[in-house]
C-alpha positions in Angstrom: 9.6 9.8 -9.8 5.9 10.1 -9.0 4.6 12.9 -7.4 0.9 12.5 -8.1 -1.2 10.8 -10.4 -0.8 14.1 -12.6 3.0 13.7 -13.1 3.9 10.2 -14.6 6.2 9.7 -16.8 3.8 7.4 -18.5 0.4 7.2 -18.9 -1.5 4.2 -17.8 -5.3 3.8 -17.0 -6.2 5.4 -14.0 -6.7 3.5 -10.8 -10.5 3.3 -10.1 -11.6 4.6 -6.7 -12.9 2.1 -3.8 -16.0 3.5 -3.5 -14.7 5.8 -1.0 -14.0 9.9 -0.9 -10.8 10.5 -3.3 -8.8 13.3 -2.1 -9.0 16.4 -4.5 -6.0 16.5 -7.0 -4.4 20.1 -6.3 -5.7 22.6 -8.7 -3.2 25.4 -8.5 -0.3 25.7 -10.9 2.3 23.8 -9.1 1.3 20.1 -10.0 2.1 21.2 -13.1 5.3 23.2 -12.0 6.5 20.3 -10.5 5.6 18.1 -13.5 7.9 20.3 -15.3 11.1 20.6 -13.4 10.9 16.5 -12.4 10.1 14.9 -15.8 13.7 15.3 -17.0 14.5 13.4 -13.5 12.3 10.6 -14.3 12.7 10.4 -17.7 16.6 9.9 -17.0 16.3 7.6 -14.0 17.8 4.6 -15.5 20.9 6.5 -15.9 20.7 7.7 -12.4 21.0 4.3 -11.5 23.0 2.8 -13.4 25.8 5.8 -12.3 25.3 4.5 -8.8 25.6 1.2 -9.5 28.9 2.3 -11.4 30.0 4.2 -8.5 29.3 1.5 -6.8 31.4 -0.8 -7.7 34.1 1.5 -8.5 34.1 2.4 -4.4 34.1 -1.4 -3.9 37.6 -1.5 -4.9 38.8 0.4 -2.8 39.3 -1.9 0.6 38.8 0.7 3.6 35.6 2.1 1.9 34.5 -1.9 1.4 35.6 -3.1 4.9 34.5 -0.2 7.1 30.4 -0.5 5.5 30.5 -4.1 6.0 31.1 -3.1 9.7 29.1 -0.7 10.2 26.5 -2.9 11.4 24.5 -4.1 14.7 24.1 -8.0 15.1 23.3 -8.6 11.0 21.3 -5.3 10.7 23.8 -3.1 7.9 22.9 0.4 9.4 23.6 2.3 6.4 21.3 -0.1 4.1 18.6 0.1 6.8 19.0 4.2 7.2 18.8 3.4 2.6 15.6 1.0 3.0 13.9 3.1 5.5 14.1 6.5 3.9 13.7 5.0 0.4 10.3 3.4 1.7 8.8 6.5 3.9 7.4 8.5 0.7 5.4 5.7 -0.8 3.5 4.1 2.7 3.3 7.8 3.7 1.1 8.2 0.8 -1.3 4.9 0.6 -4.8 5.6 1.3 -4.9 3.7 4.1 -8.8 4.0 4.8 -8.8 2.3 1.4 -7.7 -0.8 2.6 -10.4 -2.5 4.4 -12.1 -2.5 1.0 -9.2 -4.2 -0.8 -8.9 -7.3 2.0 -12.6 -8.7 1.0 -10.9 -8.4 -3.1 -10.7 -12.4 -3.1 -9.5 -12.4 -6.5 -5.9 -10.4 -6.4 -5.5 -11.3 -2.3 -5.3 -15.2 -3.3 -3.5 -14.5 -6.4 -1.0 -12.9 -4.7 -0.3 -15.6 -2.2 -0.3 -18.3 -4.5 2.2 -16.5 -6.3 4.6 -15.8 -3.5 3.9 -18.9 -1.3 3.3 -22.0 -3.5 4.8 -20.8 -6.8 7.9 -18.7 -6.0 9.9 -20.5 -3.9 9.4 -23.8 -5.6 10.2 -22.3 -8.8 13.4 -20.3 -7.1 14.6 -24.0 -5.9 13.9 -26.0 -9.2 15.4 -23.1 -11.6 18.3 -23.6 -9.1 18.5 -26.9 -9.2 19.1 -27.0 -13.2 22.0 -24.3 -12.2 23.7 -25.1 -9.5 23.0 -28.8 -8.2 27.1 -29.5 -8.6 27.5 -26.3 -6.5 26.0 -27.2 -3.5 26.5 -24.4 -1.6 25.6 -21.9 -4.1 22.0 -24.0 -4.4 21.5 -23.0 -1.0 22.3 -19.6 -0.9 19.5 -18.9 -4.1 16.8 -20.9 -2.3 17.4 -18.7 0.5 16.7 -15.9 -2.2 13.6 -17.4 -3.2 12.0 -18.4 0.1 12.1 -14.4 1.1 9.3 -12.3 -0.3 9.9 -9.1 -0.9 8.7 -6.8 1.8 10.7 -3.5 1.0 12.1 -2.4 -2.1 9.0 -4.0 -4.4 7.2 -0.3 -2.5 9.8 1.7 -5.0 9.5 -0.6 -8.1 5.6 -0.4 -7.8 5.7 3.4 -7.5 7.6 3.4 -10.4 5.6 1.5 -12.6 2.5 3.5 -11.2 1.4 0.6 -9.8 -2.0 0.7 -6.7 0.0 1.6 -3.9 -2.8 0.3 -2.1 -2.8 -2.6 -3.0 1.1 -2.9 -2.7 1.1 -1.7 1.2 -1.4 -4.3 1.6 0.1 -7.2 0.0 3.6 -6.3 1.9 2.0 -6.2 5.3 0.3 -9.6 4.3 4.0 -11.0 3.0 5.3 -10.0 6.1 3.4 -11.8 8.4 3.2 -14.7 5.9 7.0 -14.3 6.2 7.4 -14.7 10.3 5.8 -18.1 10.2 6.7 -19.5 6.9 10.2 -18.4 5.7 12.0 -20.8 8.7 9.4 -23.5 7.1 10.3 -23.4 3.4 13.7 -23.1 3.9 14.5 -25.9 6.0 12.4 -28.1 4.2 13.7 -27.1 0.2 17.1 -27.1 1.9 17.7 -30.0 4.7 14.6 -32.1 2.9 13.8 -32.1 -0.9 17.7 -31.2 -2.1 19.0 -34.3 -0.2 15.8 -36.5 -1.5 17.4 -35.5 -5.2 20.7 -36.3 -4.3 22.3 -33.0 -3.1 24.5 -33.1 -0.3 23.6 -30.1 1.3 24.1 -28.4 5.0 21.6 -28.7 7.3 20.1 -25.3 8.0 18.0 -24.0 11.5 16.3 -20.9 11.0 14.0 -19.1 13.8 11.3 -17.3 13.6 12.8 -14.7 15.7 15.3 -13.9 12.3 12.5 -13.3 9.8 11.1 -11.4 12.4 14.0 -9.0 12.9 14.0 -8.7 9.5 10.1 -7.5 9.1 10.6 -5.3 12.1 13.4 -3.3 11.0 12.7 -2.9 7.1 9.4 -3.0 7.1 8.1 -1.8 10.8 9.9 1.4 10.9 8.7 3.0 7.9 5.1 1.6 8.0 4.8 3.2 11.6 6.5 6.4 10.1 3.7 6.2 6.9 1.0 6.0 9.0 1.7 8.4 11.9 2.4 11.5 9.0 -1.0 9.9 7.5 -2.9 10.2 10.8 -1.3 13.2 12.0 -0.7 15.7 9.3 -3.7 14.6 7.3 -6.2 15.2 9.8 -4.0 18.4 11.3 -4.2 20.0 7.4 -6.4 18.1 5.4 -6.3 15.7 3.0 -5.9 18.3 0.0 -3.1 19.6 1.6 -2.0 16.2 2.7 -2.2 14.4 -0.9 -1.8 17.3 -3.2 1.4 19.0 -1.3 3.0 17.2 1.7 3.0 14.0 -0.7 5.2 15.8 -3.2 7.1 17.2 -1.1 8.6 13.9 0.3 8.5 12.2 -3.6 12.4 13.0 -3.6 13.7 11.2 -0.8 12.5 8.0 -2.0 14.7 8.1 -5.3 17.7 10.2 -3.8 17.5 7.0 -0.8 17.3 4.2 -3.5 20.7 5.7 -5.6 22.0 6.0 -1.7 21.2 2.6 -1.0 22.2 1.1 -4.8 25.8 3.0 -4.3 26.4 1.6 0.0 24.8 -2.1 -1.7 27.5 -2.2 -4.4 30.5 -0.5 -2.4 30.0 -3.4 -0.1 30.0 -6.3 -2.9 30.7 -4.9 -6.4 34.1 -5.8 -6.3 32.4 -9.8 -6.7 31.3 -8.9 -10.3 35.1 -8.2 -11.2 36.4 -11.2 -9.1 34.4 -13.5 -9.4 32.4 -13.6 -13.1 32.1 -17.4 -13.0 30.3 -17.6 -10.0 28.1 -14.6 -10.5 27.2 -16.2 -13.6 25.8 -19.0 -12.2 24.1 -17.7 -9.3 22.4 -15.1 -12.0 21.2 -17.3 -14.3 18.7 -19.2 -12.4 17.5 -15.4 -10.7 16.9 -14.1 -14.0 15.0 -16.5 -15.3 12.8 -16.3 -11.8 12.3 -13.0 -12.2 11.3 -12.8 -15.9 8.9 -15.9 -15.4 7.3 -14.9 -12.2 6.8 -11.4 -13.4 5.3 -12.0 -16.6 3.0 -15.1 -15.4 1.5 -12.9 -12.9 1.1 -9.8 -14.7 -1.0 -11.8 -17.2 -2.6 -14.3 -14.7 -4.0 -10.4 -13.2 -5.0 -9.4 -16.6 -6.7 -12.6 -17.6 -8.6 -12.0 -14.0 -9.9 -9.2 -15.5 -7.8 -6.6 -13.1 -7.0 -3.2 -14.1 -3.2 -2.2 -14.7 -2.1 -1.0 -11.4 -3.1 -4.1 -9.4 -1.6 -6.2 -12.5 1.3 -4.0 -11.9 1.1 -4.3 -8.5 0.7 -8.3 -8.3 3.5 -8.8 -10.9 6.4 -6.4 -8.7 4.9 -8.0 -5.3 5.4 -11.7 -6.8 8.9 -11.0 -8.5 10.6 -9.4 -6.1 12.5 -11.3 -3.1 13.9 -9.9 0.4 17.8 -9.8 0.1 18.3 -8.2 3.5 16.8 -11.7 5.0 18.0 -14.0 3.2 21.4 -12.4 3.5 21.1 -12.5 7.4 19.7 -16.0 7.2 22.8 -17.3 4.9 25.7 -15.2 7.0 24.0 -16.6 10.4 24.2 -20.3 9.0 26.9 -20.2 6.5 29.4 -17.5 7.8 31.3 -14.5 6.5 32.4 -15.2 3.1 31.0 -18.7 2.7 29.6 -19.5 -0.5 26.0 -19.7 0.5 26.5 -16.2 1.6 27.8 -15.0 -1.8 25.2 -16.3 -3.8 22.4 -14.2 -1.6 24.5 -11.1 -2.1 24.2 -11.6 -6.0 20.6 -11.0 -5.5 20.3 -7.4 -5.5 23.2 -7.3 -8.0 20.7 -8.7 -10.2 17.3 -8.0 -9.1 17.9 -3.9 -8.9 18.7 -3.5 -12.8 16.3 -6.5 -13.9 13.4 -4.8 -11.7 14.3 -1.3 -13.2 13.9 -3.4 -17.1 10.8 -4.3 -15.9 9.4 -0.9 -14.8 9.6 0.3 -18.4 8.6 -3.2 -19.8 5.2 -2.8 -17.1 4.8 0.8 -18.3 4.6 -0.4 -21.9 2.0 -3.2 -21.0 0.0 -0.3 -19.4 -0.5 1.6 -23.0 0.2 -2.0 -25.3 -2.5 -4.3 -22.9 -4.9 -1.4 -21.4 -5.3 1.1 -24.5 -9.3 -0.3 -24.7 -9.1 -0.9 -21.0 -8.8 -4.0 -18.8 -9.4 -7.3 -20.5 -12.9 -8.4 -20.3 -13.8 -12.2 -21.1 -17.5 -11.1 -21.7 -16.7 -8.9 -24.7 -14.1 -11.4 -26.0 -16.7 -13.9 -26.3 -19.4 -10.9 -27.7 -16.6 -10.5 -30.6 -16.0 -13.9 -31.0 -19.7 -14.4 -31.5 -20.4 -11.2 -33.5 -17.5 -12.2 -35.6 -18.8 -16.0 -36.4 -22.2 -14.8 -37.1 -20.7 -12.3 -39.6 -18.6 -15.1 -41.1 -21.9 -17.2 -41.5 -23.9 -14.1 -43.2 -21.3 -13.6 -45.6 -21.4 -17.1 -46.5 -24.9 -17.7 -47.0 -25.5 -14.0 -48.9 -22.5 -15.1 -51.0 -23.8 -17.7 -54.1 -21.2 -19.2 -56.3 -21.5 -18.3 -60.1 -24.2 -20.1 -62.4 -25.9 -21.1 -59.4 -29.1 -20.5 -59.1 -31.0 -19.4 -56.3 -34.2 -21.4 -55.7 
């Protein structure tokens, strides 16, 4: 886990400032004290994970443990994935720079990036990667478009901390996603799923979905822990400082977000684990079309950042924000339309399943980009086309300096 910019596992190019104050990194001994005795944490955090996720599903076969979280819930709000989400996202919008943002809205380039990405290009990629899939499983189709149409508005804060990504950047683009989200999630989704499946010949059910259901959703996952964020950020930071805020309070609260995500990974797959082992032919196809999505969408906007000329952590940042989807809503969405154990509602719950080990690949695969694609810094089409020229003029000396044998030069 990150607890400053001093205690990364890895080591990609720093963030450049904003033009604005930085807050002093803390100069006594305990950064690196605490670089120390967390490293081994980090460095092993794929096997934390991946012993929840075991635990998981081990706890899912038993049926009081899987029956009693899946009602423990308030309308379609699961209170022990919301008390998960929220505690899991408090550490990472309590410590954005949030007098940094105003200077990151007027950024044209990564703003419309970013909403091209998750607005034009994600959900019509979700719904033709799932149409390859599943268009003789109907119902399925419908539950994975509901995957796609939800942009991530939670756990993509965790997976960008991870991958040191601007955390900036990342609060900014999820507020953005979340209103983006109020007024178009209802949109796409009725018209992918009562519109362009039927005009390609899939029989599908019609769907009505509210705005008053996305925003629930953005309310509860999102709304809590950005008001909690930025009432420690106004309060303790102008109570103590902003050396104390950023250089101890910060890394203080670093541990609750990864002890909340195994939390959260172990009450998601006590819930629905038990699918994997019961039903592989269906998880199989509701995963293939996901993984793909996830793998293309991260990768094309990681590179469509670095070919903008970004620096690593918005390209980080831009590629988690993009990849990512919102499982809680589309879950709701598909139980409020479909019902308890409908198909449709089955293939959103194979989200996560998927999208919590695939994200975690891709934290180490951003993490290598950063020292692979950023060792000479970001990409830069003015020196490219310096080299190319330097390199075509030195082709052309060689060449003319160079005479054959037994000619002679005039």
């Amino acid at each position: 886990m990150e607890t400053s910019s001093s205690s990364r596992v890895t080591d990609p190019p720093q963030q450049q400032p904003l033009s604005v104050e930085v807050s002093l990194p803390p100069s006594s001994d305990d950064g690196e004290k605490t670089k120390m005795a967390l490293s081994w944490v980090d460095k092993l955090l794929t096997v934390w994970i991946l012993l929840a996720v075991g635990l998981g599903i081990g706890l899912s076969q038993i049926d009081q443990v899987r029956e009693g979280l899946k009602g423990a819930k308030v309308g379609t709000t699961n209170i022990p994935i919301a008390i998960g989400l929220v505690l899991m996202m408090y550490p990472p919008l309590a410590k954005v720079h949030y007098d940094w943002i105003p200077k990151l809205l007027v950024q044209v380039r990564p703003m419309v990036l970013s909403v091209v990405q998750n607005w034009i290009l994600g959900p019509l990629l979700m719904f033709f990667l799932a149409f390859a899939f599943l268009k003789d499983y109907p119902e399925y189709l419908q539950g994975v478009i509901l995957v796609g149409c939800a942009r991530c508005i939670a756990m993509v804060i965790v997976w960008n901390e991870f991958a040191a990504g601007d955390s900036e950047l990342c609060a900014t683009l999820v507020a953005l996603n979340s209103i983006l989200t109020v007024f178009l999630y209802s949109f796409y989704a009725v018209a992918l799923i009562n519109k362009l499946a039927p005009a390609l010949g899939v029989q599908t059910t019609s769907v009505t979905i509210t705005m008053v259901q996305a925003l629930e959703s953005v309310a509860i996952y999102l709304g809590i822990p950005f008001a909690l964020g930025v009432l420690s950020w106004l309060v303790l930071r102008r109570a103590k400082g902003e050396e104390w805020y950023y250089g101890k309070f910060a890394k203080w609260i670093s541990p609750i977000t990864l002890a909340a995500l195994l939390y959260t990974i172990v009450i998601m797959f006590s819930m629905e684990g038990y699918q994997i082992i019961t039903k592989p032919k269906e998880l199989a196809l509701c995963a293939a079309p996901m993984l793909i999505y996830f793998a293309v969408m991260f990768l094309g906007s990681f590179f469509m950042a670095y070919f903008l000329e970004m620096d690593y952590p918005k390209c980080a940042t831009i590629a988690f924000t993009a990849a990512s989807n919102n499982f809680e809503l589309a879950l709701a969405v598909a139980l409020a339309v479909f019902g308890t154990g409908s198909a449709g509602a089955f293939a959103t719950i194979i989200g996560p399943l998927v999208e919590i080990p695939v994200m975690l690949a891709l934290v180490h695969v951003s993490n290598l980009f950063a020292k692979v694609c950023f060792k000479n810094g970001p990409w830069s089409w003015r020196e490219w086309r310096n080299r190319r020229s330097r390199g075509k003029d030195d082709g052309d000396g060689a060449t003319t300096s160079q005479k054959p044998d037994g000619v002679v030069q005039s």
